[in-house]
C-alpha positions as CSV (number, residue, x, y, z in Angstrom):
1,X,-101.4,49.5,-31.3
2,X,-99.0,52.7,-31.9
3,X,-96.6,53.4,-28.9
4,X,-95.4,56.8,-28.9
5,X,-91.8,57.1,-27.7
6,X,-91.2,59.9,-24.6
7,X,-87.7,60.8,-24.8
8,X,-86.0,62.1,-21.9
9,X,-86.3,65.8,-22.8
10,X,-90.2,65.5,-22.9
11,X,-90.6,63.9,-19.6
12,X,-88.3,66.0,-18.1
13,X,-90.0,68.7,-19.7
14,X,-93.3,67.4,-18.4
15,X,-92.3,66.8,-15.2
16,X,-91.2,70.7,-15.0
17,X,-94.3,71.7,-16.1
18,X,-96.4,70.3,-13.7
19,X,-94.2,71.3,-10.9
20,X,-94.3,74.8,-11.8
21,X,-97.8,74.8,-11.8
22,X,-98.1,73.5,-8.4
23,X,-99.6,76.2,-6.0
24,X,-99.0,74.6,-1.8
25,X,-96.9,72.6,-0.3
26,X,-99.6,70.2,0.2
27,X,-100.3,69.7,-3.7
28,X,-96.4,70.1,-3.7
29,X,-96.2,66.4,-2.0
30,X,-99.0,64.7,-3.7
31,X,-97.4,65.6,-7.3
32,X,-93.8,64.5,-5.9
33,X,-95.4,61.5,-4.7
34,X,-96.7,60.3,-7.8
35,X,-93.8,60.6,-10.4
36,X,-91.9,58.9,-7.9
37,X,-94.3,56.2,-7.9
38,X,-94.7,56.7,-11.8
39,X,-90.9,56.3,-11.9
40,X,-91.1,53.0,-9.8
41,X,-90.0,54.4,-6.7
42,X,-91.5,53.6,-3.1
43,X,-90.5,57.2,-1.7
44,X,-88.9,60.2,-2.3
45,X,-86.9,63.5,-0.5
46,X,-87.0,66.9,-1.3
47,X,-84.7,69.2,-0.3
48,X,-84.3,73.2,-0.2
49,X,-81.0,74.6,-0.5
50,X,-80.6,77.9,0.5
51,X,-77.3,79.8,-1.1
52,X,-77.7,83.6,0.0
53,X,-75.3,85.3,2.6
54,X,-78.3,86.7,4.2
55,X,-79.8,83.9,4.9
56,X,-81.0,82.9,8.7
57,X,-81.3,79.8,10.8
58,X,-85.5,79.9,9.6
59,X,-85.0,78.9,6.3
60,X,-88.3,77.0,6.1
61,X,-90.3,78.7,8.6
């Protein structure tokens, strides 16, 4: 059997891709979930970072 090589550019790519597309914060998690189980993680952390001078003490809501 024929393995194609992903190079890090694709999978990065890839991975971009399918994030874009994600539409809540509920399919938000499950998609985070599994490349970081694809990746051989147990568990990962997302972070927002909020860089504005207007911004409030409600960043998340």
């Amino acid at each position: 059997m024929r393995w194609r090589r992903i190079t890090c550019l694709s999978l990065t790519d890839a991975v971009v891709r399918a994030l874009r597309s994600v539409t809540s914060n509920a399919e938000l998690a499950t998609m985070m979930d599994v490349i970081a189980r694809e990746m051989g993680l147990a568990y990962f952390a997302l972070a927002h970072h909020e860089n504005s001078p207007e911004r409030s003490d409600d960043v998340f809501g």
